[in-house]
C-alpha positions in Angstrom: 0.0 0.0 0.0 4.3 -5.4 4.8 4.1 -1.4 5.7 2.3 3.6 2.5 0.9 5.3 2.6 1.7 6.2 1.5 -0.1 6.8 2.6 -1.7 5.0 5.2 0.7 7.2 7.7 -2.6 9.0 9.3 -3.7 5.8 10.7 -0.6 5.4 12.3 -0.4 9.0 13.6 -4.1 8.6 14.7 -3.5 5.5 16.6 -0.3 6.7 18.3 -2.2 10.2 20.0 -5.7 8.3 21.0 -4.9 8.4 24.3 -4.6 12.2 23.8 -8.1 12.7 22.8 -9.2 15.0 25.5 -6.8 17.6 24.7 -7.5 21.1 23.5 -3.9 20.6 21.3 -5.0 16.6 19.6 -5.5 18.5 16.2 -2.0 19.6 15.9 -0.3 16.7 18.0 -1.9 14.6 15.1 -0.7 17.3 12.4 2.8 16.9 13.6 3.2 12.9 14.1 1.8 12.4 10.5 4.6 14.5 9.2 7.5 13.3 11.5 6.2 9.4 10.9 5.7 9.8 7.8 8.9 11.3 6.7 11.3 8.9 8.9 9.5 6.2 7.4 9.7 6.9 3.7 12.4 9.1 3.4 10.7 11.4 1.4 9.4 14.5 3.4 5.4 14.0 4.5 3.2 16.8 5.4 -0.4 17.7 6.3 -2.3 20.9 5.8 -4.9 19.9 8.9 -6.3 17.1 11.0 -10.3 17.6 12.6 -10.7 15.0 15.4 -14.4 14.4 16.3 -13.5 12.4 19.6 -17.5 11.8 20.4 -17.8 9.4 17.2 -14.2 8.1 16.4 -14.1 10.4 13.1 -11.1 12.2 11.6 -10.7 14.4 8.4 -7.3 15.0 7.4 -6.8 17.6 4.9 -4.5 18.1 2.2 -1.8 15.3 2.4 1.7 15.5 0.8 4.3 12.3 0.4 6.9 13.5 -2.0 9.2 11.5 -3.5 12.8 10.1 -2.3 16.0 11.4 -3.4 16.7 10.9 -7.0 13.4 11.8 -8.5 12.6 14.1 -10.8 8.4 14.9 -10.3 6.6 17.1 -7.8 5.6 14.3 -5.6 4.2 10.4 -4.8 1.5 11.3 -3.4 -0.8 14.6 -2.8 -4.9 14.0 -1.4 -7.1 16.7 -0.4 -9.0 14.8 1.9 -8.7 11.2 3.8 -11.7 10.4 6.2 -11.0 7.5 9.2 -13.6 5.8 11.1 -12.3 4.0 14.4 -14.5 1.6 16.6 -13.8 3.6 20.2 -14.7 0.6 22.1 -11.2 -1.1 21.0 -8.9 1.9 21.5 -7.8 0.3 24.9 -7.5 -3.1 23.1 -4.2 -5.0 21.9 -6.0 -4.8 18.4 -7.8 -1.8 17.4 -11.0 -1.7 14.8 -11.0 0.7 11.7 -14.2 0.7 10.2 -13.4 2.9 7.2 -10.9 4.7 5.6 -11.8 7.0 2.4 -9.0 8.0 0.0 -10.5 10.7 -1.8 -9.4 12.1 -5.3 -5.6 11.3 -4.6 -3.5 13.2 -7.1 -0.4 10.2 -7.6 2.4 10.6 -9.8 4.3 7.2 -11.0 7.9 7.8 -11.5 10.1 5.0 -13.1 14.0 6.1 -11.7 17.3 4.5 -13.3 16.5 1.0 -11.4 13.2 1.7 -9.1 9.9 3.4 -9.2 9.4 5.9 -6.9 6.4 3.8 -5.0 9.3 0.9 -5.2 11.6 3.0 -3.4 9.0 4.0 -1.1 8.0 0.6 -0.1 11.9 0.2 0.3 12.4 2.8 2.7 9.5 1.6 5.0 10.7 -2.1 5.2 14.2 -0.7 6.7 12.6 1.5 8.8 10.2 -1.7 9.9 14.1 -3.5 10.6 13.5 -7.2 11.7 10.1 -9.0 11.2 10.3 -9.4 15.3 10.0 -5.3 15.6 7.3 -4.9 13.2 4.9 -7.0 15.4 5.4 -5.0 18.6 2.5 -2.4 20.1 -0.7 -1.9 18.9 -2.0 -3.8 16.1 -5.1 -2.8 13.4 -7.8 -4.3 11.6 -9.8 -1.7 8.5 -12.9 -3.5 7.5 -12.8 -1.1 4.7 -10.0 0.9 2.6 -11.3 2.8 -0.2 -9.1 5.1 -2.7 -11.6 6.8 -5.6 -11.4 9.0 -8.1 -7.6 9.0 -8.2 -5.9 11.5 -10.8 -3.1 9.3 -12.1 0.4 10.3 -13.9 3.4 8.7 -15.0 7.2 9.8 -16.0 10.5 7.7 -16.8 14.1 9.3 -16.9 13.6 10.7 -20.6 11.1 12.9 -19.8 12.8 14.7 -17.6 9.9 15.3 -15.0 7.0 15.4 -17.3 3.9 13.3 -17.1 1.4 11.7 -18.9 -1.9 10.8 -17.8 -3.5 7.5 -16.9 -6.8 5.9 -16.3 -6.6 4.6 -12.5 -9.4 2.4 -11.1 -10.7 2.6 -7.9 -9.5 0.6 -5.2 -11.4 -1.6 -2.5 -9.6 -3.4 -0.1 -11.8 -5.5 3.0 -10.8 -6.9 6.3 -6.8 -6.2 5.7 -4.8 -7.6 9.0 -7.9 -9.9 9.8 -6.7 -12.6 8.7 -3.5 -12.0 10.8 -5.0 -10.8 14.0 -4.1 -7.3 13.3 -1.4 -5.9 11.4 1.0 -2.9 12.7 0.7 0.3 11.3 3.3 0.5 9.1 2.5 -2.9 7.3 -0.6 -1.3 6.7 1.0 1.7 5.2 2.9 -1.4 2.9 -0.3 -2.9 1.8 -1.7 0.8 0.9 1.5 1.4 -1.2 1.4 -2.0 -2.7 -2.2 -1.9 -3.9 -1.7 1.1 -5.5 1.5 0.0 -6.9 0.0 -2.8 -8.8 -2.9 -0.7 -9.9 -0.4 1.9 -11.1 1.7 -1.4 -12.9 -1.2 -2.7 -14.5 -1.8 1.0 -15.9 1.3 1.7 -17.5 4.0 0.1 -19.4 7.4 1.8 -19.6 9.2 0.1 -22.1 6.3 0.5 -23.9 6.1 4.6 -23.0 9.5 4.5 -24.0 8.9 2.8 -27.6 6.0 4.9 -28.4 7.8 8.1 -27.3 10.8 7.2 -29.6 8.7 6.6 -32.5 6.9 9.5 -32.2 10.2 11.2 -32.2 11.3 9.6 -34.7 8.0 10.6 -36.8 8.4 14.0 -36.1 12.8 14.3 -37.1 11.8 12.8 -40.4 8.8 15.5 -41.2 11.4 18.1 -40.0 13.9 16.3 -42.9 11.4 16.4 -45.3 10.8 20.2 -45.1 14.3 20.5 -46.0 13.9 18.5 -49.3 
């Protein structure tokens, strides 16, 4: 989306500052641990415009999400959303394993980079399994179960090395994922920011082909230098 995002981080910063609910300052706790989370575990720099905690129902808006890319890429960013809603079950917040009921990924903007050996979501994914270390750390603390994970109306691009930053758009499908971690007793938050990145990766895979970009790009350059030639004729 293993350990996203990608996405995805909120869950994780959510989770970590429950216990703060009764604060005046949750908002901006929230704000902050999305951003320092998210950054150390993708190494790409995270931030969040606003978080809206509705502590009577277990809701959460967070607004205007930013996961840019790692080091070595060339486009704005991985990942930009204006607006992810979270539903928790309250009655499990003091449990080993905590209930999501939903979480809505609305109109993500995401931008799929192919770098000289990795994709930027491949990179991503990278970064968050080193920061995970051993498969006996990434089972420690609180565990989750989201009955639902939506991610809709997604505006979709991709870029590879010879085009120099610029993108071309693709068709992305929604996504639907049910009962992740159940099947495990719960899953950590980072392997559910891993099955976020992954199912977007394969979505993203399944939309684009580089080395077909790349022939279809050469041809049509090719097309174009030989009407240039024939001008000159």
């Amino acid at each position: 989306m293993k350990k996203l995002a990608t996405g995805l981080l909120v869950v994780a910063a959510i989770i970590g500052a429950s216990l703060f609910w009764l604060s005046d300052s949750i908002d901006g706790l929230i704000k902050d641990a999305i951003a320092d989370y998210g950054t150390a575990m993708t190494k790409a720099k995270v931030n969040v415009e606003a978080v809206k905690i509705r502590p009577t129902d277990g809701k959460a808006v967070v607004s205007h999400l930013l996961v840019a890319n790692p080091a070595g890429f060339k486009t704005a960013h991985a990942l930009k959303v204006s607006r992810i809603d979270v539903e928790i079950d309250q009655a499990t917040l003091a449990e080993n394993v905590i209930l999501i009921r939903r979480i809505a990924i609305i109109a993500p903007d995401v931008i799929y980079e192919k770098g000289d050996s990795l994709t930027n979501f491949d990179a991503i994914q990278k970064n968050i399994s080193a920061y995970l270390g051993p498969a006996g750390n990434a089972r420690q603390g609180k565990k989750l179960i989201v009955e639902e994970l939506t991610i809709r109306n997604a505006k979709a691009q991709a870029s590879a090395p010879f085009m120099n930053g610029k993108t071309i758009d693709l068709a992305l499908p929604d996504i639907t994922l049910k009962n992740i971690g159940k099947d495990k007793g719960g899953i950590t938050p980072g392997e559910l920011g891993q099955e976020v990145t992954g199912a977007l990766k394969a979505r993203l895979t399944g939309a684009v082909s580089f080395e077909r970009l790349m022939k279809s790009t050469g041809d049509t350059l090719d097309k174009a230098g030989a009407a240039i030639k024939g001008l000159f004729k």
